[in-house]
N, C-alpha and C positions, 0 to 999 in steps of 0.2 A: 783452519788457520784464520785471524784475526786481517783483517785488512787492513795496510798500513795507514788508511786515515781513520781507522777505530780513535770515536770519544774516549778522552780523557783530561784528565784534569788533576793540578796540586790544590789541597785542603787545608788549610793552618786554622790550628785552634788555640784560644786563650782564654783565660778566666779572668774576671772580677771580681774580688771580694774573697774574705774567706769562709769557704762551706759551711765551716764549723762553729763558726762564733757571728759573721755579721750576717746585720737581716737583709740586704739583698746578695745573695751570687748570682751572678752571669757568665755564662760557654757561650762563646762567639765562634763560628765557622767563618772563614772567608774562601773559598771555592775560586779558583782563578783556572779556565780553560787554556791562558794564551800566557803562561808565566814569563817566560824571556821578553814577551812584548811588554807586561807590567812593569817587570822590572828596568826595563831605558826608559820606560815613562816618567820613573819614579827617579830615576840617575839624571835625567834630565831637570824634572820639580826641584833635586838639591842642588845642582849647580845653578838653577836658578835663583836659587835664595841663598847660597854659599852656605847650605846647613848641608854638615856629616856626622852629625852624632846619630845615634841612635833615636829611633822615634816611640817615643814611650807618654803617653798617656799621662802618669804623676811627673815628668818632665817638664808638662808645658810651661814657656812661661813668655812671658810678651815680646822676648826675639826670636822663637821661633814658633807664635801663635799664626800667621799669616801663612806658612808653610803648612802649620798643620792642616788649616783649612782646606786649602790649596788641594792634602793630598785626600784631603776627608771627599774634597769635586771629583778627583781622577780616580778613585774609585769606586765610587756610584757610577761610574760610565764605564769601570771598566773589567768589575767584578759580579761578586754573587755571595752578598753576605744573610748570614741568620746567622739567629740568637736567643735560647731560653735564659727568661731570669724568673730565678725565686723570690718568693718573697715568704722568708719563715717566717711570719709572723705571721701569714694565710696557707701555706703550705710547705712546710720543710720536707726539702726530699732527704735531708737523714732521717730523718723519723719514719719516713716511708720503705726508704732503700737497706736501714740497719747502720750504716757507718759513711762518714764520708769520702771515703772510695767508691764502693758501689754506687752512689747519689749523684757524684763525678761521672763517673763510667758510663751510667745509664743514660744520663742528659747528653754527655756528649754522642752516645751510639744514637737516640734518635734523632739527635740534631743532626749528623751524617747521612741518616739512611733521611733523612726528608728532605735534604739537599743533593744527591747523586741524582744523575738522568737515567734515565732508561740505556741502558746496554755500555754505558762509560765506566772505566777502570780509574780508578781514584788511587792517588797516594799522598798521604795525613804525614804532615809535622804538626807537632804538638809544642807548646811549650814544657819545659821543667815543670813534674809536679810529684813533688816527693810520694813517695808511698811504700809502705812494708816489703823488703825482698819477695818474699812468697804472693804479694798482688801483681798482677802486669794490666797496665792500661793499657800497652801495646794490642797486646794478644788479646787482651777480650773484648777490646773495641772493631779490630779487626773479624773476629773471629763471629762476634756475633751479627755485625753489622751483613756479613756473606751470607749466614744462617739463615735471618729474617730476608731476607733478598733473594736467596734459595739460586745463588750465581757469586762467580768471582768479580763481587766488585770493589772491593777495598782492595789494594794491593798489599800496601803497607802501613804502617803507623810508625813513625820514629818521634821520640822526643829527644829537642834540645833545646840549648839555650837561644832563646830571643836576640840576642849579639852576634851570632851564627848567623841567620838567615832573617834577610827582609821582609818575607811573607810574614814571618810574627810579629813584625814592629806593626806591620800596616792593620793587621785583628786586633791587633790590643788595643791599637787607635778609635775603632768602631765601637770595640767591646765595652774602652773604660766613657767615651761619649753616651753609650745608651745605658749604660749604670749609673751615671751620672744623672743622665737628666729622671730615673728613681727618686734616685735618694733625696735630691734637690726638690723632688716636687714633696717629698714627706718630712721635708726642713731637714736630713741629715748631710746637707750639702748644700751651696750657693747657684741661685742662676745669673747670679748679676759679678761672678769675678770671672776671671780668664776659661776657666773650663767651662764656667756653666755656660760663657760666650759661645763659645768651639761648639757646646753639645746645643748649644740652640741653632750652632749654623747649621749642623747636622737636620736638625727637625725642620727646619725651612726648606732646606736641600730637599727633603721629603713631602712638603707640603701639609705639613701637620703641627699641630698647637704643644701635644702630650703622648709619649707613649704609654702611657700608664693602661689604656688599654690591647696594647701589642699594635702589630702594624703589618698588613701584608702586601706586598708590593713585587712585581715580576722579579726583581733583583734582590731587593732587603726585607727580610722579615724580624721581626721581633715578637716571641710566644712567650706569654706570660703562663709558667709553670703553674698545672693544679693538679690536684688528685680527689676528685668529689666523690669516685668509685671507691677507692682505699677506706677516705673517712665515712660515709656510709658503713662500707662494710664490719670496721672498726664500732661502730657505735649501734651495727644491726638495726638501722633504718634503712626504707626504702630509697634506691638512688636518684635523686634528681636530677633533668639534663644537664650536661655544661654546656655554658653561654658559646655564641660558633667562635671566639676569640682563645679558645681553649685548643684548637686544632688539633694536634697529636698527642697530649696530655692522656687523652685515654688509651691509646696504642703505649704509652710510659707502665700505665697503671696496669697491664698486661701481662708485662713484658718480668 
């Protein structure tokens, strides 16, 4: 039997962008050990600033930019986020995965399995993310994540809607800050209006200029997606290393 202070921990995932058409997507993880404590943290930050809407990323706007901030500080101190982002136009994981289901699925299952501890039971909300009756993100994010892990440690996976539960406001906050400062740095987006502000307090938070080469730090990570093993193999050249900013990309290309 399990001892009742067995690790565990809530997971929320969210994305930016869409798979199939723009050139960056990004799956954000945010992993919180102590949820009931994050969540009066967070009840507390809005009655501070007398904001109760929803916290949403294409949202912001300069009466509730100060809050954003605010909760962008309280959780670097008081979570555990990562994040791959694509960039198809140097590696598209539909092209690699087949569809963008699978491409989804995959990125999210190792973003998962490289954020769980040793011997902790995790249980995933997901945001809303349509997909074909006959696919389930649930079950194969679950299903595979325990497989490679070779233990029960996904418990569950549920999606819902972001309005539902606060953990997905607070990923989608990280998720659409570190897409942002992308896009912004390849001119498909601004550093100098309201979000680009927000995603640059995020990188000072961090101590850092740019993520454009990913970023790894005890709490926050950000893994720029590649697959050098796939296109090798694809164009039957010999493989050359990936740069160490590629981290689990080859455990992707595997898998």
């Amino acid at each position: 039997m399990l001892h009742r202070s067995h690790p565990t921990s809530v997971a929320f995932f969210d994305e930016s962008g869409a798979i199939s058409s723009d050139r960056f997507f990004t799956v954000g993880l945010l992993r919180v050990p102590d949820h009931s404590a994050l969540l009066k943290q967070v009840k507390q930050l809005r009655k501070a600033h007398k904001y109760w809407e929803e916290f949403k990323w294409s949202s912001i706007k300069a009466s509730n930019k100060t809050a954003v901030t605010d909760l962008i500080d309280l959780l670097l101190s008081s979570a555990t986020f990562s994040c791959f982002v694509a960039d198809r136009h140097t590696a598209d994981p539909v092209a690699r995965f087949g569809d963008t289901f699978a491409a989804y699925g995959k990125l999210a299952t190792q973003l998962l399995i490289g954020s769980i501890r040793p011997y902790e039971l995790v249980s995933v909300l997901a945001d809303n993310y349509s997909a074909p009756n006959h696919i389930s993100f649930e079950t194969t994010v679950r299903e595979e994540c325990n497989r490679r892990l070779q233990r029960l440690a996904v418990v569950s996976v549920v999606q819902v809607d972001s309005g539902a539960t606060e953990g997905l406001q607070l990923v989608d906050i990280l998720t659409g800050a570190v897409a942002h400062s992308f896009r912004a740095d390849c001119g498909l987006a601004k550093h100098n209006n309201l979000k680009g502000r927000v995603a640059a307090h995020l990188r000072a938070e961090l101590g850092i200029v740019s993520l454009q080469q990913g970023h790894k730090s005890r709490d926050f990570g950000v893994r720029v997606y590649e697959h050098q093993s796939w296109l090798a193999s694809q164009a039957n050249v010999p493989q050359q290393p990936s740069p160490a900013h590629d981290l689990q990309s080859s455990q992707l290309d595997k898998s």
